[in-house]
N, C-alpha and C positions, 0 to 999 in steps of 0.2 A: 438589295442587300446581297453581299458576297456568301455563299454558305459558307465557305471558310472560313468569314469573318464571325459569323456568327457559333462553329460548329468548335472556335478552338477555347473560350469562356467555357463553354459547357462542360469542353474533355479535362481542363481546368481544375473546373468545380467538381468534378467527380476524383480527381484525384486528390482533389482535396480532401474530399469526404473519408474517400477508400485511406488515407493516411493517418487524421483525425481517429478513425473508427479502429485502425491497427494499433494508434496511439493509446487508444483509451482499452483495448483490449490486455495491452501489456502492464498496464497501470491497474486494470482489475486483477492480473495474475500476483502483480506484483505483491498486492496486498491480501489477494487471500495467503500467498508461503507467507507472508508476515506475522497473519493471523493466525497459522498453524505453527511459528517459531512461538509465536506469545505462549499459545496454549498448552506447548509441549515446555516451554519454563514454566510455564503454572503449576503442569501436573509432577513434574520435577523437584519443588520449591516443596524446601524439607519441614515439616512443622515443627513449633517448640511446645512439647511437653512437659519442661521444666517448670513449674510455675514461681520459680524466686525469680527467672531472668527478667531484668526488667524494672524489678523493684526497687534497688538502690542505685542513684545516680552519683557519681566519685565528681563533684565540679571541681573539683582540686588541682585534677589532675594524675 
């Protein structure tokens, strides 16, 4: 067996990997600013104090 033939599957599979593992790196980042946009609307997100809202529903229109 040729090492070349055998040595270019390998360097291959390693860039596979090394690609894959950049992919999924970017995809964790991606979602932890996602989780930190969620949580900055949460803490943002105005409460209601009023306690009539809510009460009466207009189906009319």
């Amino acid at each position: 067996m040729e090492i070349e033939n055998v040595s270019k599957p390998m360097t291959q599979d390693a860039v596979q990997q090394e690609a894959a593992a950049k992919v999924q790196s970017m995809a964790i980042r991606n979602a932890e600013e996602q989780g930190a946009a969620a949580a900055k609307l949460l803490e943002s997100a105005e409460v209601i104090t009023d306690s009539n809202v809510g009460n009466n529903v207009d189906l009319l229109g």
